[in-house]
C-alpha atoms as an extended CHARMM CRD file, in Angstrom:
* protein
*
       181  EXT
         1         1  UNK       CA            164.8040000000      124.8180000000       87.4500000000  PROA      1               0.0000000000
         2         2  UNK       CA            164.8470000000      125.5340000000       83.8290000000  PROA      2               0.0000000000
         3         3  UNK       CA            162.8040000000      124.2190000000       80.9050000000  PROA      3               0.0000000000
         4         4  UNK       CA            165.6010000000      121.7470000000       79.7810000000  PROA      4               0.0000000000
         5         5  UNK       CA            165.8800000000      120.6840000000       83.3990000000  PROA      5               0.0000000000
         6         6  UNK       CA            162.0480000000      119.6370000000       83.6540000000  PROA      6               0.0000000000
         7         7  UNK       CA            162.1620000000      117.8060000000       79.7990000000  PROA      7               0.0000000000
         8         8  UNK       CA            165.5550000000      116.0310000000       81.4410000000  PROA      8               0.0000000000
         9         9  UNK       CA            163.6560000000      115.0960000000       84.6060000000  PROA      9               0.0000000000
        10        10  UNK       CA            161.3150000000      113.1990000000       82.5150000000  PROA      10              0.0000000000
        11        11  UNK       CA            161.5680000000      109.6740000000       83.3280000000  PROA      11              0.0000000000
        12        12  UNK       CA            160.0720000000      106.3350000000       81.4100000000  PROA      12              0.0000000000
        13        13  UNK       CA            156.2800000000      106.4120000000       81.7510000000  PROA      13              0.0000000000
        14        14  UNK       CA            155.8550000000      109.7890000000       82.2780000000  PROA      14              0.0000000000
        15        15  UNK       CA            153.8260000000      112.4200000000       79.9170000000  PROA      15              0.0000000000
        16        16  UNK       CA            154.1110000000      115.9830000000       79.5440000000  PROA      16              0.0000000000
        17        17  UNK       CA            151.6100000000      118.7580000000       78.2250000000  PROA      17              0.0000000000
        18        18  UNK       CA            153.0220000000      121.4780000000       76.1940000000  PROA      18              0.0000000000
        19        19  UNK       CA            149.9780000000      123.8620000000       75.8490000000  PROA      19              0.0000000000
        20        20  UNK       CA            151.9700000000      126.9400000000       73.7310000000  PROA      20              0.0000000000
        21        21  UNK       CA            150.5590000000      129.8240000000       72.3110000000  PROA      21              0.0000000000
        22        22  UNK       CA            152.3350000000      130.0630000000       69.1320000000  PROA      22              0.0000000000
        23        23  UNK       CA            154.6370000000      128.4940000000       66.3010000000  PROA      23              0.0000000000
        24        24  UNK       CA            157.5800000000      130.2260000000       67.3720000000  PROA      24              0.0000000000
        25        25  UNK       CA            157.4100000000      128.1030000000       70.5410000000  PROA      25              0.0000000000
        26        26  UNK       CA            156.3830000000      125.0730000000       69.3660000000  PROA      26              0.0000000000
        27        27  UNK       CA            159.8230000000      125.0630000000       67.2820000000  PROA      27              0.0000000000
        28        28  UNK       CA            162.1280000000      126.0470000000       70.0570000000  PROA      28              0.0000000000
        29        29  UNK       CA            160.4850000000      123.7360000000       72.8650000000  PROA      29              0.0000000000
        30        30  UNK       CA            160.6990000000      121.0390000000       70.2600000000  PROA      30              0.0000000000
        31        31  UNK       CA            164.4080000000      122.0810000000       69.2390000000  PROA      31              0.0000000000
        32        32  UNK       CA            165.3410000000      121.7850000000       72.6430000000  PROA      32              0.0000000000
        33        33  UNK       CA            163.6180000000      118.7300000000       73.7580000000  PROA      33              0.0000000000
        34        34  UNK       CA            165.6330000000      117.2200000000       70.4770000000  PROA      34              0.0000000000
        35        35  UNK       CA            168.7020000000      118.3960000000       71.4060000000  PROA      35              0.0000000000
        36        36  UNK       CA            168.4190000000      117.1710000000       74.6890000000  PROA      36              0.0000000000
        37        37  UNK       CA            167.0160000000      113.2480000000       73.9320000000  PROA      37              0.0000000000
        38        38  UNK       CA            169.3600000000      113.2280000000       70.6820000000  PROA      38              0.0000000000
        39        39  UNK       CA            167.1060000000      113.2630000000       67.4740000000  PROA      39              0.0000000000
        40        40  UNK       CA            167.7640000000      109.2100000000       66.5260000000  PROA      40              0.0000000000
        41        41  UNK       CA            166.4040000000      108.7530000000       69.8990000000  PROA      41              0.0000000000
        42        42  UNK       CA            162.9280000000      110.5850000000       69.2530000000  PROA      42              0.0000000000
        43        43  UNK       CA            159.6920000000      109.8420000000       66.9010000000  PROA      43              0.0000000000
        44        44  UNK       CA            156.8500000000      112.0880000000       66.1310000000  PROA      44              0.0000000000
        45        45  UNK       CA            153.7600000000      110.7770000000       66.7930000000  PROA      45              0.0000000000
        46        46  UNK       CA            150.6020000000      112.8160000000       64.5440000000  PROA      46              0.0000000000
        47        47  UNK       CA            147.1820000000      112.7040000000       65.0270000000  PROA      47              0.0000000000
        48        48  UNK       CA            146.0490000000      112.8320000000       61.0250000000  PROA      48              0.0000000000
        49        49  UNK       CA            147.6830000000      113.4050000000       57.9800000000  PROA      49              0.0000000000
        50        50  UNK       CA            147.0420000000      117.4770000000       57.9070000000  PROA      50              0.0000000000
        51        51  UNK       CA            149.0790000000      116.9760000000       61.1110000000  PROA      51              0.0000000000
        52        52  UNK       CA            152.2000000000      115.0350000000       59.3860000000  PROA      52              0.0000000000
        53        53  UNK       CA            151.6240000000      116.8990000000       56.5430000000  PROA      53              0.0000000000
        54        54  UNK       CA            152.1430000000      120.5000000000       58.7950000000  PROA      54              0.0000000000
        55        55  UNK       CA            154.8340000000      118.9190000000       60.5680000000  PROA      55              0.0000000000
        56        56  UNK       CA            156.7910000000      118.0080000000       57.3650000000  PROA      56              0.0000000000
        57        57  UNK       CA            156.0910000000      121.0590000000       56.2400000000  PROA      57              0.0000000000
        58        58  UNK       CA            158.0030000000      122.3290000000       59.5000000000  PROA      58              0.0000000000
        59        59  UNK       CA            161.0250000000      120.4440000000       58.6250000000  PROA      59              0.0000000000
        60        60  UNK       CA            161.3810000000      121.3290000000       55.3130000000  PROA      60              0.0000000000
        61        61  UNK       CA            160.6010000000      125.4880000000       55.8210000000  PROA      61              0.0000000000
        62        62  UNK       CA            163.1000000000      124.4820000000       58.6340000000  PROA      62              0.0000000000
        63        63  UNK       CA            165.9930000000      122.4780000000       57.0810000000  PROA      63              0.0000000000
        64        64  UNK       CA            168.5830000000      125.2880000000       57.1550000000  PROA      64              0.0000000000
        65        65  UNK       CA            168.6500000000      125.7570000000       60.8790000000  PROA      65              0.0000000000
        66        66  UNK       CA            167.3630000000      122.4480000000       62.2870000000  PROA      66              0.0000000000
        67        67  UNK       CA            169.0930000000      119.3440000000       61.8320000000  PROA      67              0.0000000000
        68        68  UNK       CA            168.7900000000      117.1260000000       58.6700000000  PROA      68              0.0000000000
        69        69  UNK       CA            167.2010000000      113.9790000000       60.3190000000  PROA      69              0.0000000000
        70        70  UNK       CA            164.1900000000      115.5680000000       62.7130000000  PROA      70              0.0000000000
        71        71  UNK       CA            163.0820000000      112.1760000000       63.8020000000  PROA      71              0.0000000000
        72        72  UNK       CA            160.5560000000      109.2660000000       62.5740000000  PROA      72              0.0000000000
        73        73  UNK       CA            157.2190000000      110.1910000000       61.8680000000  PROA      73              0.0000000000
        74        74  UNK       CA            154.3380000000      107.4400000000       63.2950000000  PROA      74              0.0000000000
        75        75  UNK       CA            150.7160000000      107.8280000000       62.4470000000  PROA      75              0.0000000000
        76        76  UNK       CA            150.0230000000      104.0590000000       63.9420000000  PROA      76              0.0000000000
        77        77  UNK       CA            150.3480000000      103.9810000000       67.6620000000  PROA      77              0.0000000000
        78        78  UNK       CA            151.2080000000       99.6680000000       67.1690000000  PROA      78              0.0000000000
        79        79  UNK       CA            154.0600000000      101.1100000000       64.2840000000  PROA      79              0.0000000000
        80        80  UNK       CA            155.8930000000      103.3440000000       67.6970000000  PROA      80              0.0000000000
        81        81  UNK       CA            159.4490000000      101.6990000000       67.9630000000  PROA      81              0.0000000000
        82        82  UNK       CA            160.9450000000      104.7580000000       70.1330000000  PROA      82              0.0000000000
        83        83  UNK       CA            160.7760000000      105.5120000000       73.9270000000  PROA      83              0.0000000000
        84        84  UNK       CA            160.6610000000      109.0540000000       73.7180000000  PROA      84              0.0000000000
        85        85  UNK       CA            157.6400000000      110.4210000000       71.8540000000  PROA      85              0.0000000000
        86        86  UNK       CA            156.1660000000      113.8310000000       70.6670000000  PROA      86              0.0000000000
        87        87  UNK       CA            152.7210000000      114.4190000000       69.9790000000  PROA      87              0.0000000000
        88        88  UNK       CA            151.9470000000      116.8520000000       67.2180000000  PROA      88              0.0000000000
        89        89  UNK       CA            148.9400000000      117.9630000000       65.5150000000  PROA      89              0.0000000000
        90        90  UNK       CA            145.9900000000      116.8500000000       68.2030000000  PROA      90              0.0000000000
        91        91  UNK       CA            144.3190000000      120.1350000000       67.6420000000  PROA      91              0.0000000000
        92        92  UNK       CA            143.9530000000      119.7120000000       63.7360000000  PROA      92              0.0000000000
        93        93  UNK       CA            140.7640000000      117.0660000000       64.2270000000  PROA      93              0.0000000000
        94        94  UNK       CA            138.7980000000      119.7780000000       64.0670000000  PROA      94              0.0000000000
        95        95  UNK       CA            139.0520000000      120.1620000000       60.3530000000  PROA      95              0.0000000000
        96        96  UNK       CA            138.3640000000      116.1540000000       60.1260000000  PROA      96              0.0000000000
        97        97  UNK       CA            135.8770000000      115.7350000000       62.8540000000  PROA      97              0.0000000000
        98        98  UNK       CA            137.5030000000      112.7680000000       63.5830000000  PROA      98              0.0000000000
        99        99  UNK       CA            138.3010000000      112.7370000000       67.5210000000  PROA      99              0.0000000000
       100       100  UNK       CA            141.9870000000      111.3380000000       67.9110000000  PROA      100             0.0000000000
       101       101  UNK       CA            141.3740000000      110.7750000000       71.0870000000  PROA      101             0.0000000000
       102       102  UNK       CA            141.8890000000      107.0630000000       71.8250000000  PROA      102             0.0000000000
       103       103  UNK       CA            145.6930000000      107.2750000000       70.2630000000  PROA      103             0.0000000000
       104       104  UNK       CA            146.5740000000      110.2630000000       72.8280000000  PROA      104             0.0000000000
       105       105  UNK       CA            145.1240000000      107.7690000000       75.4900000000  PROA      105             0.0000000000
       106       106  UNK       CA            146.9580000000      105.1840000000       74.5960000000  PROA      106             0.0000000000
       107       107  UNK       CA            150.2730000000      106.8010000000       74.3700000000  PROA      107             0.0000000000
       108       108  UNK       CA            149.2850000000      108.9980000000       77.7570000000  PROA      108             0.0000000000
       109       109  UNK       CA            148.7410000000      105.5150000000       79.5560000000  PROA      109             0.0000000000
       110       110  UNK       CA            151.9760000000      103.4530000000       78.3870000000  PROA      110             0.0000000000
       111       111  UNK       CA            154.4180000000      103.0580000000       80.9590000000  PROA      111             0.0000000000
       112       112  UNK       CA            157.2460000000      102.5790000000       78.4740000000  PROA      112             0.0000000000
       113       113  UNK       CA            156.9090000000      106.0060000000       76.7240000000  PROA      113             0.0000000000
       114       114  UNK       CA            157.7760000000      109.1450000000       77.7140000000  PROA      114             0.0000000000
       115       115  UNK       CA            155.0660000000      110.9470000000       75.8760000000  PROA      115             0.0000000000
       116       116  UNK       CA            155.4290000000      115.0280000000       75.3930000000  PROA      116             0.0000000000
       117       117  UNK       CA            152.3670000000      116.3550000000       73.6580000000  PROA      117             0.0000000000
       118       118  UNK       CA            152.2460000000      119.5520000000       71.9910000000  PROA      118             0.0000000000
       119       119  UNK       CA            148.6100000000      121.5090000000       72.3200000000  PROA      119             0.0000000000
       120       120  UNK       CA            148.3720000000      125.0310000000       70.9790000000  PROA      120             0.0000000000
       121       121  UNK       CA            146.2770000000      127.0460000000       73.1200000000  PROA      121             0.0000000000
       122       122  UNK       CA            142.5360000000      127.7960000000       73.1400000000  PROA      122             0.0000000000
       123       123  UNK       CA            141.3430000000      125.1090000000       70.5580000000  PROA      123             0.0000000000
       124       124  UNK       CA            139.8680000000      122.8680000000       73.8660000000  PROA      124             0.0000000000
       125       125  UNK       CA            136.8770000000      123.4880000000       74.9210000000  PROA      125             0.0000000000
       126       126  UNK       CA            137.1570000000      124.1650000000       78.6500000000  PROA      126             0.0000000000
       127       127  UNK       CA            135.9850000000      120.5310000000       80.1560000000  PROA      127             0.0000000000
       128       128  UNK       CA            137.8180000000      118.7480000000       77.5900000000  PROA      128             0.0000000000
       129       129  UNK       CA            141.2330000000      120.5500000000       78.0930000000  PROA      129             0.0000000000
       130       130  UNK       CA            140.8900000000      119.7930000000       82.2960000000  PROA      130             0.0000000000
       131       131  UNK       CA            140.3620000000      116.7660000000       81.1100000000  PROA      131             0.0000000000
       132       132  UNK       CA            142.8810000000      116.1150000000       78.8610000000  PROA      132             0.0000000000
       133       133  UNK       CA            145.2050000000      117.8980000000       81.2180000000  PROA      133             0.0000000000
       134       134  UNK       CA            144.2320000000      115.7410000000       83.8670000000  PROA      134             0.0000000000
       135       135  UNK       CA            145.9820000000      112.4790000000       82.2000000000  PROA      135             0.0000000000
       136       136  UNK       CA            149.6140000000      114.0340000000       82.4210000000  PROA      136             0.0000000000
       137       137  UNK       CA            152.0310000000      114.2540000000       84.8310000000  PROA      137             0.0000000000
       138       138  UNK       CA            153.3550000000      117.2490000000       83.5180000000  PROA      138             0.0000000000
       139       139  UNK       CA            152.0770000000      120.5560000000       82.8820000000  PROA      139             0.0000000000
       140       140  UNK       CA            154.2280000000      123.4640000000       80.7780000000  PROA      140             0.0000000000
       141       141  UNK       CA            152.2960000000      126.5500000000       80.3080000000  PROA      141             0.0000000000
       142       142  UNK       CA            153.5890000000      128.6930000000       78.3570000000  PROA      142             0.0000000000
       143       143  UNK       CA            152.1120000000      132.2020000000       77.3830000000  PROA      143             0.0000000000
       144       144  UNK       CA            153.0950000000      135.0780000000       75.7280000000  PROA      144             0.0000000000
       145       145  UNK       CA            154.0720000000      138.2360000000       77.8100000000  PROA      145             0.0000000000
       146       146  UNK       CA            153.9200000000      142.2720000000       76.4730000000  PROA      146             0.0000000000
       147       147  UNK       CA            157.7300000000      143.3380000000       76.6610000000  PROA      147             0.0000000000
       148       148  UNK       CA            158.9490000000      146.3490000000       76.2850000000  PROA      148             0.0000000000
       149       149  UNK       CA            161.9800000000      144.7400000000       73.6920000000  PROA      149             0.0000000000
       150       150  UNK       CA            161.4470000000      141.7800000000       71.4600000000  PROA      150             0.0000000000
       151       151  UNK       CA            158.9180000000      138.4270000000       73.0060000000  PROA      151             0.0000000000
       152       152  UNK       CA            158.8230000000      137.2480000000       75.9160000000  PROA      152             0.0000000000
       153       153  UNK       CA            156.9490000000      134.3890000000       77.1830000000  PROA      153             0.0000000000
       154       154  UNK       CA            156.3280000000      133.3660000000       80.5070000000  PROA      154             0.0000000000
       155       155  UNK       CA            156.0660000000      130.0380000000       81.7640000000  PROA      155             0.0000000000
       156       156  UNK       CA            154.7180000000      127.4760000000       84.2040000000  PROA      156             0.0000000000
       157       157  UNK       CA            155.6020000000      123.8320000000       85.0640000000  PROA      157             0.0000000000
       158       158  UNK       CA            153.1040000000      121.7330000000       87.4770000000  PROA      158             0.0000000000
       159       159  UNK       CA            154.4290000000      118.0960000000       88.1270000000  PROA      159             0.0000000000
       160       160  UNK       CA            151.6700000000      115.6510000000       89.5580000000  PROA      160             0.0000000000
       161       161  UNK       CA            154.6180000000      113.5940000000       90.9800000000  PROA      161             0.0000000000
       162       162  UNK       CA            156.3980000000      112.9500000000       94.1250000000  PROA      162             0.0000000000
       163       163  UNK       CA            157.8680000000      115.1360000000       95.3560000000  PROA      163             0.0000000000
       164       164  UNK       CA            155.0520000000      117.3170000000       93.6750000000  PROA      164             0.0000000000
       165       165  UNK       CA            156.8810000000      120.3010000000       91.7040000000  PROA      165             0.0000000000
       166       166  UNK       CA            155.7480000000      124.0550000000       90.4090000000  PROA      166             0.0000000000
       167       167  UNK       CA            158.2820000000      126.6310000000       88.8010000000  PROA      167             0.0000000000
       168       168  UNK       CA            157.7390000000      129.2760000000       86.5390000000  PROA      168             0.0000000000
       169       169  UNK       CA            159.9690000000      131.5670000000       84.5900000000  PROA      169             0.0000000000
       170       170  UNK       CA            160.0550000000      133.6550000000       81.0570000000  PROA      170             0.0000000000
       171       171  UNK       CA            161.6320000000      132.4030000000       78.1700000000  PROA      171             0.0000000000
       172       172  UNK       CA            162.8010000000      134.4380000000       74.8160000000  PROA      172             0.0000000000
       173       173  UNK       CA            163.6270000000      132.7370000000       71.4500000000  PROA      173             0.0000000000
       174       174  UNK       CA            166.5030000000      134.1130000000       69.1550000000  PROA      174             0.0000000000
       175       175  UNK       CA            166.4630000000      133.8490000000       65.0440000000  PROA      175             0.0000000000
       176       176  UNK       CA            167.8050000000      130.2660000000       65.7070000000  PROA      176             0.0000000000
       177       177  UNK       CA            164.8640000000      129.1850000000       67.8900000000  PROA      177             0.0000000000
       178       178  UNK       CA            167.3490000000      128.9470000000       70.6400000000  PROA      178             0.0000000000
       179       179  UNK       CA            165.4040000000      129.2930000000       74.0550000000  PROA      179             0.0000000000
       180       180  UNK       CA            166.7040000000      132.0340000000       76.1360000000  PROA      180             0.0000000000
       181       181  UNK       CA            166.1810000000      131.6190000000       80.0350000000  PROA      181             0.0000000000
């Protein structure tokens, strides 16, 4: 089972957590998960404005290799009109000290979203990340490796579904943030 494989297994009401370890893989993982819903399909969904303002940011440093329309950008969760939704930007509360944490709840818990949340790694304090992890069905690890040539990152999926489900594999990313498997 491959990465695209798990996004494409994603069914309506389900929720994914992409913890990743650095910007590189935030891209591709997005890039892909994009390319595989179709971009009119998918909306952004950021937790404060230094959040939509970094992701903007992303599609404008961006623009030459990723598509012109990257999807709609929601800051209201009552505003979402898409079924597919990525999270972006939960870990930049700490700058506000404003929690965002009833908005991730509510998009977690409705049954007509499938809800992929992006979470770079190590800004959770440990009981709040098992927590936080606990509300998905979905879990993508995804760490970087030491390789002898070039990044590699390795990866883990844990589905709390039926029939329950656990892979894990490396990945690479090329100058085109292309995910190689």
């Amino acid at each position: 089972m491959s990465l695209r494989d798990v996004f494409r297994t994603l069914e309506e009401g389900q929720d994914c957590l992409v913890v990743y370890p650095d910007n590189d893989v935030f891209l591709s993982i997005s890039k892909l998960i994009a390319d595989e819903f179709g971009r009119e399909n998918i909306g952004w969904f950021v937790f404060n404005e230094i959040g939509k303002k970094r992701l903007e940011k992303y599609f404008k440093t961006f623009g030459r290799i990723a598509p012109e329309k990257p999807g709609k950008i929601f800051m209201n969760y009552d505003e979402i009109d898409r079924n597919i939704i990525l999270g972006f930007g939960y870990h930049f509360h700490v700058f506000t000290g404003y929690s965002s944490d009833e908005s991730l709840i509510r998009l977690v818990l409705d049954d007509e979203l499938i809800f992929i949340n992006f979470l770079y790694s190590g800004v959770l304090r440990d009981g709040k990340l098992i927590a936080l992890r606990d509300l998905f069905d979905y879990i993508v690890d995804i760490q970087e490796k030491e390789a002898p040539l070039g990044r590699e990152f390795f990866y883990r999926v844990k589905a709390f579904i039926y029939p329950h489900t656990e892979h894990s594999g490396s990945i690479k990313i090329d100058s085109q943030y292309n995910l190689i498997e």
